[in-house]
Structure formats: C-alpha cells, structure tokens
N, C-alpha and C positions, 0 to 999 in steps of 0.2 A: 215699458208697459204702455199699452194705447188708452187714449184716452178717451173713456165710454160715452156714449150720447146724453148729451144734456136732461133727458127725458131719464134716463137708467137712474135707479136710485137702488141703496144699500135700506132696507127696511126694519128695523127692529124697534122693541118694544125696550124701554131701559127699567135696571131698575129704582130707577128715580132717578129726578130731573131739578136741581136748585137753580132758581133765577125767573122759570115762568109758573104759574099753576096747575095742576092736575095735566100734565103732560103723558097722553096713551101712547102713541108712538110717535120715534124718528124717524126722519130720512134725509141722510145725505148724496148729496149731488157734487160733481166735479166742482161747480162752483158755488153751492152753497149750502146750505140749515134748513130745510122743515120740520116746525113740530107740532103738531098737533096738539095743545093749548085749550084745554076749556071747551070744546068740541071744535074748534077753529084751526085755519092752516097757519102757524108765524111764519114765514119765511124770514132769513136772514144771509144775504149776498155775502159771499167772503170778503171780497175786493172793499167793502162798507165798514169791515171789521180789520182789515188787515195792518200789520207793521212789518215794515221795511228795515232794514240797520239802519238807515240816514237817509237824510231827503226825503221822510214822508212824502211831504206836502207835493213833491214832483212825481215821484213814485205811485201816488195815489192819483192824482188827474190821470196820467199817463195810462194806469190800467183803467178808468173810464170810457177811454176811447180806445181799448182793445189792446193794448201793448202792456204785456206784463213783463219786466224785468227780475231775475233773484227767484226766490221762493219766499214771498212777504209770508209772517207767522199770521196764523187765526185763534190760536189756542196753544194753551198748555197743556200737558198728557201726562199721566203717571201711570204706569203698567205692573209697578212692582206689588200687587196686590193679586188677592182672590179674584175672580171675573167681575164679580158685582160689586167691586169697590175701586177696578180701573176707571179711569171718567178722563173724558177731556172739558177745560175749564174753556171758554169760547172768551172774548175779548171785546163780547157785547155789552152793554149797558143797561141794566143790571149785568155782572157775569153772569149765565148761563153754564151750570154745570149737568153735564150729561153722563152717567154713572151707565157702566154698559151690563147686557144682561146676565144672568148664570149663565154655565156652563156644564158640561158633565167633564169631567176628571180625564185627562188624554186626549185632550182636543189639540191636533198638529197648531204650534203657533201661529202658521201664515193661516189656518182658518180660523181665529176667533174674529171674534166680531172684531174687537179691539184693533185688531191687526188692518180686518180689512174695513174700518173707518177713515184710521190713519193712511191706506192706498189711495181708497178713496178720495182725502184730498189733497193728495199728493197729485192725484191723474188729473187736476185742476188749474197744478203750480202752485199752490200754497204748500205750508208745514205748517207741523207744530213741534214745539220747542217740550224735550223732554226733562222732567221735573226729577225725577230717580237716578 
C-alpha cells in the first residue's frame, strides 16, 4: 500500500469520543490524530504517543529525527462489535477513545471505516494492537 500525502485525511464523524469534549469530527492522517474538540483542531503526532517492544527511549528520539524502525503501537482496536461500538483506544493522556460511526448492514469489510482507519495508520508505520 503507498503511502498517501500527509495533507490526505480519512474524515468521519464518530459515534462518540471518550477522553476530549464534544468531539464533531475525526481525521486521521499517515502520521497522526485531528479532532475537532469544542469547535477547536487537537491535533496529536503518533510518534508523541507511540510504543515500541523495548528501547523506547532510543526508538522514540530516533523517529524525531525521521527514522522510524518496527511498527511502534498508537492504540488499542477492538472490531468484535456492531459498527458504532468498534473504537480505537489511542495511548494519549487522558486516553482518547474514538468509537467509529454506523453503518448499514453489508458493508465489504475492507470498506468500513474501521478498517480503513486501521490502513490508515498502518500507511504511517505505526499499528495497533488488537484487543479481540
């Protein structure tokens, strides 16, 4: 899979968001979190959130300065649910849980949202670690 322009964002609206307030819509990016907050943009950089298996601490300078090694995790995922009760947990402070939107009934699984969140940051170098 190539990896989309830093600008290309995945847009949706969830249904609900635990960790910031009155959250209207997402958007994720190859490398990170926008959400729209209160009428505000948070951003949040994956590489600010991420874990490595070992050697944080070097792991983490290192993607700083543009070198990413592995697939450091950003979030936790659990899919085994209805649409609006899948969510990825994020690894920010407070967590940040983002619950993704409905769906209609028959939706191919590489198109749900769910799906193409989890590409999305995968197309970055990051994962997330599956909870199910």
């Amino acid at each position: 899979m190539s990896t989309p322009p830093p600008d290309q964002a995945l847009r949706f609206t969830p249904s609900r968001v635990t960790g910031l307030p009155d959250v209207a819509e997402v958007a994720v990016f190859p490398d990170r979190l926008e959400l729209l907050s209160a009428g505000k943009w948070a951003p949040i950089r994956f590489y600010d959130i991420a874990r490595w298996h070992r050697n944080d601490w070097l792991w983490r300078r290192l993607a700083r300065l543009g070198w990413m090694h592995g697939r450091p995790y950003v979030a936790d995922r659990d899919w085994f649910h209805p649409p609006s009760e899948r969510f990825f947990a994020f690894f920010t402070e407070p967590k940040i849980v983002i619950y993704m939107p409905d769906e209609p009934t028959g939706v191919d699984w590489t198109k749900t949202i769910f799906r193409r969140v989890d590409d999305m940051i995968r197309s970055g170098g990051f994962n997330t670690y599956d909870l199910g």
